[in-house]
OpenMM code with the backbone's topology and positions (N, CA, C; nanometers):
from openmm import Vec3, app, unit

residues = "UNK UNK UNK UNK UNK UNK UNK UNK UNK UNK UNK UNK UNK UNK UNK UNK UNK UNK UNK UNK UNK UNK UNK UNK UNK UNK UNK UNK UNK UNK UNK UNK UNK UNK UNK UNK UNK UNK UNK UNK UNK UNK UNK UNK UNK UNK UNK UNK UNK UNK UNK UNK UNK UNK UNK UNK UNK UNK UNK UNK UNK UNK UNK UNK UNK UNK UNK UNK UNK UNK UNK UNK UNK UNK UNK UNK UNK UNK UNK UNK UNK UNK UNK UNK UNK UNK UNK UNK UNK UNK UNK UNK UNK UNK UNK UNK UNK UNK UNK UNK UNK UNK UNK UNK UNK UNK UNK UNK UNK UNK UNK UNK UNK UNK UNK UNK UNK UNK UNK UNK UNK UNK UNK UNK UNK UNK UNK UNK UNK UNK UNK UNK UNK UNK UNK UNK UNK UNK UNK UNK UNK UNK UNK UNK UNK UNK UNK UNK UNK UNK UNK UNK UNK UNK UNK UNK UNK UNK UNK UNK UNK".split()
positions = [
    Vec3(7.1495, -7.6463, -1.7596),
    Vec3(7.0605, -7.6969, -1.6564),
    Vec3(6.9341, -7.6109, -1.6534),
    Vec3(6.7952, -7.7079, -1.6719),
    Vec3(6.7307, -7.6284, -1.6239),
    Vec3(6.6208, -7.5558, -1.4889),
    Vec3(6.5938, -7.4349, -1.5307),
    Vec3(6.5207, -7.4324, -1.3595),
    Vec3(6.4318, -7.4621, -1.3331),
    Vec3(6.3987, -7.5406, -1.1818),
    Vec3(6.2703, -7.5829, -1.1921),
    Vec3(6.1456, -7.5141, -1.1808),
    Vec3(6.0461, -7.5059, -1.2371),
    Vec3(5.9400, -7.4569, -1.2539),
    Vec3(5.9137, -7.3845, -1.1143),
    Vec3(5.9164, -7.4364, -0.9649),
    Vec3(5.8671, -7.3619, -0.8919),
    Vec3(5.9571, -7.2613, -0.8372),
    Vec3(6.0796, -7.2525, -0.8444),
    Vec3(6.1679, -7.1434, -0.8375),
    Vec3(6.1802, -7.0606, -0.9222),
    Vec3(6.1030, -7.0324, -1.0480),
    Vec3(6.0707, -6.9815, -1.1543),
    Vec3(5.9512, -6.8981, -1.0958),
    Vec3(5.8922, -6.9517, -1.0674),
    Vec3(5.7433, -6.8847, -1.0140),
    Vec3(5.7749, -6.7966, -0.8742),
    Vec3(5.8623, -6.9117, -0.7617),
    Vec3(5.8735, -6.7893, -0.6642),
    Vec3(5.9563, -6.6854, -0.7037),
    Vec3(6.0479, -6.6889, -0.7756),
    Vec3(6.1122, -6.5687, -0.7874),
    Vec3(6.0392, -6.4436, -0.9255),
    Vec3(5.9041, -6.4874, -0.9757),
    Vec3(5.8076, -6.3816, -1.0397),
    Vec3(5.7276, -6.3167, -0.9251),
    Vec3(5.6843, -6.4155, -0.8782),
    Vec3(5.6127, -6.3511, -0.7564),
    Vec3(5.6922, -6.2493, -0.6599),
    Vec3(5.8051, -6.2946, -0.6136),
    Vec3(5.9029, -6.2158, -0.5547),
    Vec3(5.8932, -6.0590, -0.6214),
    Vec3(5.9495, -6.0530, -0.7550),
    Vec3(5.9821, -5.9419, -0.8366),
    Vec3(5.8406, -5.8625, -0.8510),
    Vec3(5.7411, -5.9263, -0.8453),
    Vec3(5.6025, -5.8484, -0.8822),
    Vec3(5.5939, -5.7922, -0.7728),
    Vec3(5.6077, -5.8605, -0.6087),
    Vec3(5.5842, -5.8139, -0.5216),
    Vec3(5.6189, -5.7199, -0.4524),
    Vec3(5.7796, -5.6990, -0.4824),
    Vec3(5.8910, -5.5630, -0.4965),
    Vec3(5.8607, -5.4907, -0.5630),
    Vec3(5.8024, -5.4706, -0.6716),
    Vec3(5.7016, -5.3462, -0.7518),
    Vec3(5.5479, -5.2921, -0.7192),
    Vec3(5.4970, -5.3907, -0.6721),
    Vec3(5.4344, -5.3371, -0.6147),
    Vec3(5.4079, -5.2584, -0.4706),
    Vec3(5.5280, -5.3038, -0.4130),
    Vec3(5.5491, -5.2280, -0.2678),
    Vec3(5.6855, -5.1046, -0.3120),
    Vec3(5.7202, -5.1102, -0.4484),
    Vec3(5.7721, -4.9854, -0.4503),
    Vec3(5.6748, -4.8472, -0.4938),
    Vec3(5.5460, -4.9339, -0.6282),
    Vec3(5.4844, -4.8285, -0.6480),
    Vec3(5.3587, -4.7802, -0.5476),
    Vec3(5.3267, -4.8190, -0.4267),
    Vec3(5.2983, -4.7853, -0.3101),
    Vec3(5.3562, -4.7121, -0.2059),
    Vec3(5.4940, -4.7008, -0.2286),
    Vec3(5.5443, -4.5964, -0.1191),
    Vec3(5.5546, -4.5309, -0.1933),
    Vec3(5.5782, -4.4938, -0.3416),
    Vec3(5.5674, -4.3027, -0.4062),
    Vec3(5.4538, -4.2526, -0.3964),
    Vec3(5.3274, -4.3223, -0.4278),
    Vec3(5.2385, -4.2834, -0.4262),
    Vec3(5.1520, -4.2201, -0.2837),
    Vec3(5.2420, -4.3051, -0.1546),
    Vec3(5.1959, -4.2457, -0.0407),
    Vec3(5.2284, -4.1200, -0.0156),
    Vec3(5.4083, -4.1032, -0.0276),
    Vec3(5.4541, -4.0190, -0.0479),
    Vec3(5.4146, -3.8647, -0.0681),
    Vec3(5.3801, -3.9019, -0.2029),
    Vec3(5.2635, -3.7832, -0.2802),
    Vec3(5.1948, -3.6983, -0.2283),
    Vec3(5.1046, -3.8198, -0.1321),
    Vec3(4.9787, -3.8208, -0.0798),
    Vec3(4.9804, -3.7199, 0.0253),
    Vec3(5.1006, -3.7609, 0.1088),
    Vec3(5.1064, -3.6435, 0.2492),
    Vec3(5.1640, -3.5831, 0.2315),
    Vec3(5.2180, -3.5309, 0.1466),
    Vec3(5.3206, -3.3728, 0.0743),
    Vec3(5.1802, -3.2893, 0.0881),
    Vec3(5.0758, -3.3023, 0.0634),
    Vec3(4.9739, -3.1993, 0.0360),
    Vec3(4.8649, -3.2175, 0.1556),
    Vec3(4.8723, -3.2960, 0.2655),
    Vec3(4.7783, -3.3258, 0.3425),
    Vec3(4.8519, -3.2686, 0.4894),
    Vec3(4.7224, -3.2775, 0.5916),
    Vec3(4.7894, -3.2137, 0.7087),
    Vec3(4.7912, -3.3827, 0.7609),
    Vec3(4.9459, -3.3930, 0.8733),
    Vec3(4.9604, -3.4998, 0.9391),
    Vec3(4.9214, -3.4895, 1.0728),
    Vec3(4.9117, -3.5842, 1.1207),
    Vec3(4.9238, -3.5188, 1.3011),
    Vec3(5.0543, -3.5909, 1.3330),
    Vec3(5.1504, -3.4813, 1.3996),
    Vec3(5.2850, -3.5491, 1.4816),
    Vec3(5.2794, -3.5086, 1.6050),
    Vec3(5.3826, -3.6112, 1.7161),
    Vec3(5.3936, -3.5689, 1.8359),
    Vec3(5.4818, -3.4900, 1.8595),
    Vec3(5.4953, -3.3523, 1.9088),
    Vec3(5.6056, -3.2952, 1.9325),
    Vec3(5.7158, -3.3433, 2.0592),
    Vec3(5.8329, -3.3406, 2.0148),
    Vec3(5.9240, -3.4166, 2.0827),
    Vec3(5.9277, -3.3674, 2.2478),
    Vec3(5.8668, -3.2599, 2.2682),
    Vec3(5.8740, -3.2124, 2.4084),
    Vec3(5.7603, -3.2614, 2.4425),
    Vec3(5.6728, -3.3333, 2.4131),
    Vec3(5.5554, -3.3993, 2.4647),
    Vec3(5.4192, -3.2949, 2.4581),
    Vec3(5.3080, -3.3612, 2.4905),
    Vec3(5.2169, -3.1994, 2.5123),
    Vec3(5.1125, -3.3007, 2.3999),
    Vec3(4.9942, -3.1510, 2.3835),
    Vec3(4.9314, -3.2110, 2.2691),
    Vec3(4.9613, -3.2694, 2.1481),
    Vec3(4.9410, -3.3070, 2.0458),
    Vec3(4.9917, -3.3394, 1.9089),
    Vec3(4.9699, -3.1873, 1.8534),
    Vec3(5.0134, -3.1950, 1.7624),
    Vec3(5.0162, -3.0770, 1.6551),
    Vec3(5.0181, -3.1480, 1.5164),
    Vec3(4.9610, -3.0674, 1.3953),
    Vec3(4.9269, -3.1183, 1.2911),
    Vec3(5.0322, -3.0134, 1.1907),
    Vec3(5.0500, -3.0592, 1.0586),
    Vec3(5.1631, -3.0045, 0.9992),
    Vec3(5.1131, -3.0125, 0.8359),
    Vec3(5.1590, -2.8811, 0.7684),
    Vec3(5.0635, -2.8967, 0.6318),
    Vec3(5.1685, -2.8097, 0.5565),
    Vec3(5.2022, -2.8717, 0.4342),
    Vec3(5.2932, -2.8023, 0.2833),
    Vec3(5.1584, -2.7383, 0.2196),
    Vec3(5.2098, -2.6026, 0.1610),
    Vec3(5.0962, -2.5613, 0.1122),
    Vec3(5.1848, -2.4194, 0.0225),
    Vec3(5.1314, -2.4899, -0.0915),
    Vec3(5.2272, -2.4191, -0.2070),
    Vec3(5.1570, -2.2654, -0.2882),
    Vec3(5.2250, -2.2066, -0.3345),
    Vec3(5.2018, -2.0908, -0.3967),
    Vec3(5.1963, -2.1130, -0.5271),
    Vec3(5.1330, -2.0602, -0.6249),
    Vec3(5.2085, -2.0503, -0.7912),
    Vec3(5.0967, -1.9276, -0.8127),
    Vec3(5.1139, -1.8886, -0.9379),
    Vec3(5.1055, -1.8074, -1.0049),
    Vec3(4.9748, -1.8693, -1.0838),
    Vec3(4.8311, -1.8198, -0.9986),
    Vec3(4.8009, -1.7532, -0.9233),
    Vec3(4.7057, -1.8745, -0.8567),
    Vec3(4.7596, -1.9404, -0.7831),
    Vec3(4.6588, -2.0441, -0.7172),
    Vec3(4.7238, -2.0502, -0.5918),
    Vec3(4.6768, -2.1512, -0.5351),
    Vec3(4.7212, -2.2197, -0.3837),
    Vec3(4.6382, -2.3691, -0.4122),
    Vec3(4.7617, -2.4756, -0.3725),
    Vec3(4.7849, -2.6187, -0.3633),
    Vec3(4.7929, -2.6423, -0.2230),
    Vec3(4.6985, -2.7336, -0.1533),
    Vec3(4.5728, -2.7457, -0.1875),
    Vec3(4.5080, -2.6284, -0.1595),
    Vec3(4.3842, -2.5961, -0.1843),
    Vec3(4.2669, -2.5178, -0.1371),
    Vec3(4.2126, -2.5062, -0.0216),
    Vec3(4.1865, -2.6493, 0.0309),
    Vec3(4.1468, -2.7033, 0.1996),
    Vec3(4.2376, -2.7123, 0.2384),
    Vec3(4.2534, -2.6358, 0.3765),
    Vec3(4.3376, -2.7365, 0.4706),
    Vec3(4.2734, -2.7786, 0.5547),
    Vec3(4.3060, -2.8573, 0.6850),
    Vec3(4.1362, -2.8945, 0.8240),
    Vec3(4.3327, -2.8508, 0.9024),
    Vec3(4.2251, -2.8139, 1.0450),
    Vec3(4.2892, -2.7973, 1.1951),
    Vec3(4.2019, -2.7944, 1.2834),
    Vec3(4.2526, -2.8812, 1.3796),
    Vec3(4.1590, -2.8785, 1.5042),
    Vec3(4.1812, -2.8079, 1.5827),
    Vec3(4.0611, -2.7051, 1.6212),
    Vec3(4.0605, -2.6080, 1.7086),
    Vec3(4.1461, -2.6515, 1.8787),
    Vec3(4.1961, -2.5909, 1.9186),
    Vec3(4.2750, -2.5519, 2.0607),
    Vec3(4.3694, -2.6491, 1.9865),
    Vec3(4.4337, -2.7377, 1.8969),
    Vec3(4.5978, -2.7573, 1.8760),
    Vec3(4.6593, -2.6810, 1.7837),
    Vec3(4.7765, -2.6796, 1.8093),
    Vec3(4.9018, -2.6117, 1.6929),
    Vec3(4.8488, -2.6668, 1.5828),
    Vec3(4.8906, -2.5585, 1.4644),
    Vec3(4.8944, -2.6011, 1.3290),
    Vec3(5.0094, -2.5464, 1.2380),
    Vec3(5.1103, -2.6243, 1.1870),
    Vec3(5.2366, -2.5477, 1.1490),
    Vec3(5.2116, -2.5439, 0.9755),
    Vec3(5.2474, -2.4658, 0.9230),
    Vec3(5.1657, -2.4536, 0.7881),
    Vec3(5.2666, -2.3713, 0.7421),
    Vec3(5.3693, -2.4774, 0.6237),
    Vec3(5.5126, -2.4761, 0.5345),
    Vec3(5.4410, -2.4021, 0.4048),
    Vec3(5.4478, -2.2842, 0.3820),
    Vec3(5.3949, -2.2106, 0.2534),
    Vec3(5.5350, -2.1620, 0.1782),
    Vec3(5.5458, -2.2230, 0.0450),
    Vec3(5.6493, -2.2038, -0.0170),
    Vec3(5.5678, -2.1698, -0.1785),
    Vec3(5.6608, -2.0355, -0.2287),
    Vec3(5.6173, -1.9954, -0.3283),
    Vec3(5.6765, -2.0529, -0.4446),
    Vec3(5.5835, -2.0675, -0.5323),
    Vec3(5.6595, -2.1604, -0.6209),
    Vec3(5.6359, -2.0724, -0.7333),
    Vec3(5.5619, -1.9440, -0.7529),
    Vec3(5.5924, -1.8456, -0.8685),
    Vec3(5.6676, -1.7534, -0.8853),
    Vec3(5.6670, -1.6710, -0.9804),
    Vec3(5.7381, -1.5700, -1.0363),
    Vec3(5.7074, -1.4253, -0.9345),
    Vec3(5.6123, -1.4230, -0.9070),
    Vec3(5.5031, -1.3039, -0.8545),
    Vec3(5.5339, -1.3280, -0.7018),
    Vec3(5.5254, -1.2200, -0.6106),
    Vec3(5.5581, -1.2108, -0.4764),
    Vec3(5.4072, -1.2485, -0.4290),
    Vec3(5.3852, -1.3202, -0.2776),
    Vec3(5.2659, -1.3054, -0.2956),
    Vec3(5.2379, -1.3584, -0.1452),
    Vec3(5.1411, -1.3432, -0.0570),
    Vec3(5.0958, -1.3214, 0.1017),
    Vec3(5.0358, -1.4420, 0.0970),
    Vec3(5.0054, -1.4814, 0.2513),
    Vec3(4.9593, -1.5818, 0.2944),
    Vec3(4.8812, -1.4903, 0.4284),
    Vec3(4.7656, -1.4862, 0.4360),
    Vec3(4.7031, -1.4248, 0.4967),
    Vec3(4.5664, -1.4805, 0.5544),
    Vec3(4.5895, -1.4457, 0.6193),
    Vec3(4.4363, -1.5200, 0.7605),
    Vec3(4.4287, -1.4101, 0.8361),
    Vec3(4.2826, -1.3539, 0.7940),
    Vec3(4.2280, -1.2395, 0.8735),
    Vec3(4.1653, -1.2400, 1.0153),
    Vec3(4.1671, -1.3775, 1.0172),
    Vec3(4.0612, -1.4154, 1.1497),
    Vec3(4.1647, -1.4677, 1.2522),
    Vec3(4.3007, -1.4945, 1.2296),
    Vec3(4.4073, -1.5217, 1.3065),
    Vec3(4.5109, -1.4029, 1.2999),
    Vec3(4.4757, -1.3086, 1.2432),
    Vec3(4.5991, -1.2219, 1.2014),
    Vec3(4.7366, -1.2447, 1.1821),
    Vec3(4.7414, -1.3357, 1.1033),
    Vec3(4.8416, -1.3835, 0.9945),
    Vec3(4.8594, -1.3325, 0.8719),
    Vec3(4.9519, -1.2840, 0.8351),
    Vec3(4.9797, -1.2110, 0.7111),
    Vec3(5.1457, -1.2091, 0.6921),
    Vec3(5.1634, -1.3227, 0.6221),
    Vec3(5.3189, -1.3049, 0.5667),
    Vec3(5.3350, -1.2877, 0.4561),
    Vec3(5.4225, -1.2160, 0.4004),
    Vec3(5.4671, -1.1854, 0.2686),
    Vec3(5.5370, -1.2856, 0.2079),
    Vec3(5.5815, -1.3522, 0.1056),
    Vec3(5.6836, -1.4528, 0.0801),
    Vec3(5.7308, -1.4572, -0.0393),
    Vec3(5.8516, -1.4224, -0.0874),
    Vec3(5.8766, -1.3642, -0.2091),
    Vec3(5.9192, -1.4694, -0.3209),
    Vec3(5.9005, -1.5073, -0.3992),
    Vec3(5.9245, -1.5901, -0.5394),
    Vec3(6.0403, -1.7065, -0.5362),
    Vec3(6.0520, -1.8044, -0.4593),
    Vec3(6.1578, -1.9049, -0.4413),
    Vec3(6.1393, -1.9030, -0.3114),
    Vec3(6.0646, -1.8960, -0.2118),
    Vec3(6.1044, -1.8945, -0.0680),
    Vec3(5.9844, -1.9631, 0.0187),
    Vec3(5.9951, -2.0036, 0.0506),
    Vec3(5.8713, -2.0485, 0.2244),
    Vec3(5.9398, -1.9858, 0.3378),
    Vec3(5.8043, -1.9797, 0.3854),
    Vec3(5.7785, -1.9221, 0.5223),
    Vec3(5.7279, -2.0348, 0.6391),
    Vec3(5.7341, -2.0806, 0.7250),
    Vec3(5.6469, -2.1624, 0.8206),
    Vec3(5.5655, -2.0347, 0.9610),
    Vec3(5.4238, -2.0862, 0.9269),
    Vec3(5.3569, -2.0435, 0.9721),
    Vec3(5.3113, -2.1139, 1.1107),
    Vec3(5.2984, -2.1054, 1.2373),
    Vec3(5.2318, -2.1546, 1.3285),
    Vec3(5.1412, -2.1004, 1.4193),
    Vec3(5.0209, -2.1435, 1.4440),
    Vec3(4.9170, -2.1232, 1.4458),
    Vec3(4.8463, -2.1713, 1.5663),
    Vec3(4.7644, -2.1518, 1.6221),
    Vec3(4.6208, -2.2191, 1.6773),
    Vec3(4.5064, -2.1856, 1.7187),
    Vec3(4.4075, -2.1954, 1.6349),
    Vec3(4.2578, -2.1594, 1.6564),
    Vec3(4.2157, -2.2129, 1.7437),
    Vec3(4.0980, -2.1394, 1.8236),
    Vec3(4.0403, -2.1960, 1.9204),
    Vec3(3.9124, -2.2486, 1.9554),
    Vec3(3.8861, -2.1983, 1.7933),
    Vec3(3.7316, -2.2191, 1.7725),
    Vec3(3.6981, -2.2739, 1.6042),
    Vec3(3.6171, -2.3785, 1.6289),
    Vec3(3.5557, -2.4140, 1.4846),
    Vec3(3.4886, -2.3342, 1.3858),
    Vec3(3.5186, -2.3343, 1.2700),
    Vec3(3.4696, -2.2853, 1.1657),
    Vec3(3.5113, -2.2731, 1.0261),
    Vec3(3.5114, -2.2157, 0.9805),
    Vec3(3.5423, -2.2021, 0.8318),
    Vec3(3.6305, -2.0579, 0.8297),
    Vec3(3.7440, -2.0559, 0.7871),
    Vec3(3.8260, -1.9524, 0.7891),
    Vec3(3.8956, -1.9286, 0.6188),
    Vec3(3.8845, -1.8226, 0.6086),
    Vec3(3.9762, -1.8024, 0.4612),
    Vec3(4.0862, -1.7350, 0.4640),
    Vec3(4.1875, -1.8244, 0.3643),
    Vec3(4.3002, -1.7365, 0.3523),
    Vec3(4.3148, -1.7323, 0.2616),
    Vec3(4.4193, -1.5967, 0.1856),
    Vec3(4.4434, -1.5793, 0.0690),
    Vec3(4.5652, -1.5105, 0.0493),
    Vec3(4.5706, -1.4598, -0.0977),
    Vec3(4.6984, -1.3359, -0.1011),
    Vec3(4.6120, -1.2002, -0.1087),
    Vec3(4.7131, -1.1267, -0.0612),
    Vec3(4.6304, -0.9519, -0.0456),
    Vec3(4.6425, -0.9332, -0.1785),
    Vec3(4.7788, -0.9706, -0.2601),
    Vec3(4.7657, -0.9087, -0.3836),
    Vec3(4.7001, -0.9626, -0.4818),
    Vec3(4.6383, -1.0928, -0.4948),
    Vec3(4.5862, -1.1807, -0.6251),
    Vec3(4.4686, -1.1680, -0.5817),
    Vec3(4.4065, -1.1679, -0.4671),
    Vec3(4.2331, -1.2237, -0.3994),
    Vec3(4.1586, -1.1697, -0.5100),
    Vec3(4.1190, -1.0764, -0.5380),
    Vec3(4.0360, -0.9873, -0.5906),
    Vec3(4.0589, -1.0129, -0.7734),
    Vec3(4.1993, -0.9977, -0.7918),
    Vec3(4.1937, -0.9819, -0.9685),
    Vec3(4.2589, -1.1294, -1.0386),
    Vec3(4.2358, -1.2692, -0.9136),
    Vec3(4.2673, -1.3737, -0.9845),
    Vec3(4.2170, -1.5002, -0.8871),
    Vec3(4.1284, -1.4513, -0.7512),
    Vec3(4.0630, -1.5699, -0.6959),
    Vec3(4.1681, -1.6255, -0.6432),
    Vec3(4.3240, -1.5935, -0.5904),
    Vec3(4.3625, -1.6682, -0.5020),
    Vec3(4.3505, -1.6782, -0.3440),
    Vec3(4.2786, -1.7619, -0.3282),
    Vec3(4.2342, -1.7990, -0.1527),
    Vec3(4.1676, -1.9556, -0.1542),
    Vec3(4.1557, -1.9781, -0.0771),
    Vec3(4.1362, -2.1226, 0.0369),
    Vec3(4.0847, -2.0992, 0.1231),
    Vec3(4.0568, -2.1993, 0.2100),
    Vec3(3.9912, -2.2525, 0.3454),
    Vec3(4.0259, -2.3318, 0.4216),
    Vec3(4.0421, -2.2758, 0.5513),
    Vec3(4.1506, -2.3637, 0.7067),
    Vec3(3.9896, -2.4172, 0.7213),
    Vec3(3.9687, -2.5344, 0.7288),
    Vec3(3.8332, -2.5927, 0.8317),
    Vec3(3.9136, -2.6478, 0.9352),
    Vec3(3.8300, -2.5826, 1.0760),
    Vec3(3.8477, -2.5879, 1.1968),
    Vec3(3.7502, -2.6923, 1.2608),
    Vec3(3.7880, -2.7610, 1.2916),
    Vec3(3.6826, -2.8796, 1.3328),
    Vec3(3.6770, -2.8547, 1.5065),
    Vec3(3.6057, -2.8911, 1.5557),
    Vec3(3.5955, -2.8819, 1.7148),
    Vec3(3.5474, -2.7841, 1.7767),
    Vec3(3.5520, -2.7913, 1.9046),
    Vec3(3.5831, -2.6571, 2.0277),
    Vec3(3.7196, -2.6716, 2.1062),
    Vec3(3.7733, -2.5276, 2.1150),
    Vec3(3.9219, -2.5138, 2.1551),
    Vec3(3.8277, -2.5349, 2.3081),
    Vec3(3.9728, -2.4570, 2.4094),
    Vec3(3.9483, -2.4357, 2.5288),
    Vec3(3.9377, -2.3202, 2.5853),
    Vec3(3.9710, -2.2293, 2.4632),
    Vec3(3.9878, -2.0774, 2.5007),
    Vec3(3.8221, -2.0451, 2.4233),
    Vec3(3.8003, -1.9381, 2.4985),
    Vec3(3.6672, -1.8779, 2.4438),
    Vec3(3.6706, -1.6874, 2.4169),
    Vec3(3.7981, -1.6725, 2.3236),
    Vec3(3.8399, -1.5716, 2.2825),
    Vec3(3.7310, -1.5489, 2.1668),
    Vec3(3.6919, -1.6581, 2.1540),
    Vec3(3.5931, -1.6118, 1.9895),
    Vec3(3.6569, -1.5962, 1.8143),
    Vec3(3.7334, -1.7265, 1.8039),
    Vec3(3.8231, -1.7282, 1.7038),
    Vec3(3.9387, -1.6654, 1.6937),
    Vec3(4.0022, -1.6487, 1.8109),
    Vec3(4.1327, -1.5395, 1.7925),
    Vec3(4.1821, -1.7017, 1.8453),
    Vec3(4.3348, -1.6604, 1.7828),
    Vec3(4.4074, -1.7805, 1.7655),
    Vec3(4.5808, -1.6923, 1.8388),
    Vec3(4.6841, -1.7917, 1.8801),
    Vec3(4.8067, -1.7102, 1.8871),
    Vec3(4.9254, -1.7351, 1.7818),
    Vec3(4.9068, -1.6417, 1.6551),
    Vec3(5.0067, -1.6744, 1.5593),
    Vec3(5.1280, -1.6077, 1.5786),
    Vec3(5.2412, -1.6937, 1.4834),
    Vec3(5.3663, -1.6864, 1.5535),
    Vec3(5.4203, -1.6772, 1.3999),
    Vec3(5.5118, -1.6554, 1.3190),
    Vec3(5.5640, -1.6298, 1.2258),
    Vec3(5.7124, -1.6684, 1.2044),
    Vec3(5.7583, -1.7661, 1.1333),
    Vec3(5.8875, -1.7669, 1.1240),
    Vec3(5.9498, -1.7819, 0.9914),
    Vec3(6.0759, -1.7735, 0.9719),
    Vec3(6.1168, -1.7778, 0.7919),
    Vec3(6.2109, -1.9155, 0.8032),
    Vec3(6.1748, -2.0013, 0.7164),
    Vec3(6.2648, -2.0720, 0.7250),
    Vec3(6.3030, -2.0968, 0.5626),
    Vec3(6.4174, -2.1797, 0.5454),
    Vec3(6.4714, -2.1830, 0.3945),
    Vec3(6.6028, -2.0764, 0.3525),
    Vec3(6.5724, -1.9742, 0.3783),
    Vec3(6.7510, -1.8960, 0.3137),
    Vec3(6.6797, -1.7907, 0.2282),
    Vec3(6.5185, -1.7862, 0.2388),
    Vec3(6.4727, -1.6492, 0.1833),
    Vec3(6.4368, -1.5320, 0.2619),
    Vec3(6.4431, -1.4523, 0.2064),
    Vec3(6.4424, -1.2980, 0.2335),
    Vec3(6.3325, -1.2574, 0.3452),
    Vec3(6.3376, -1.2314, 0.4623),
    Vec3(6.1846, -1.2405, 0.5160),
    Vec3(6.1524, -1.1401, 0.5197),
    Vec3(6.1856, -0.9964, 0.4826),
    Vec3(6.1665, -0.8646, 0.4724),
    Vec3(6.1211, -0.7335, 0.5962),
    Vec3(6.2165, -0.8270, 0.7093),
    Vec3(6.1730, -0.7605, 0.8363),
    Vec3(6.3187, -0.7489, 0.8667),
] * unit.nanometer
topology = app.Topology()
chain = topology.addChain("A")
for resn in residues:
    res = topology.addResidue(resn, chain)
    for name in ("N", "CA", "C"):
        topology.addAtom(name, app.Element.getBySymbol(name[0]), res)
């Protein structure tokens, strides 16, 4: 028996259309592994924004991050090299160490717009590893870029305290 032509067609269309809505959700996927989101925190309050931000030997993935001044910013830094190596923000006084297989989550909040750099203490100088938090806005505090960072280890690595 054969099939008729238009059940032939809806079921190509069908199958094209299932590929294409599969290769659209990896690719979104992707997309916000490296980007900051904004989520609501479950206790209510402002939003807070949330950012993966990887280590290797000797870079940092991505380079930019953005945060808006006066909200949280939680910032998942996981090392993905061989080499031990810091996550450091001089203008928030943030400085974690994070050793070769491990993340740290960092949380944060600036209060003031600008351009901030972070880097490692040990690569900055003899391999250019650092980045840039852009701070968009005005907080509510008028501390003058002091932010209240908070430090935690998460994952099953070593936090050296």
């Amino acid at each position: 028996m054969r099939t008729p032509p238009a059940l032939f067609v809806f079921a190509c269309f069908a199958l094209v259309a299932g590929c294409a809505a599969s290769a659209c959700s990896s690719s979104d996927e992707e997309q916000t592994s490296t980007r900051a989101s904004a989520t609501t925190p479950a206790s209510g309050g402002s939003p807070s924004a949330s950012v993966s931000l990887e280590q290797d030997d000797f870079f940092f993935n991505p380079t930019e991050i953005a945060a808006q001044a006066g909200s949280p910013l939680t910032v998942t830094v996981k090392n993905n090299g061989k080499a031990t190596h810091t996550f450091t923000i001089d203008a928030l006084s943030v400085d974690e160490t994070i050793s070769p297989g491990s993340e740290k989550t960092v949380s944060l909040t600036p209060v003031s717009g600008g351009d901030l750099q972070f880097y490692c203490r040990f690569h900055k100088a003899s391999n250019g590893m650092q980045g840039t938090l852009k701070v968009s806005g005005t907080g509510a505090s008028s501390s003058g870029g002091a932010a209240s960072p908070t430090a935690t280890t998460s994952g099953g690595g070593y936090s050296g305290y």
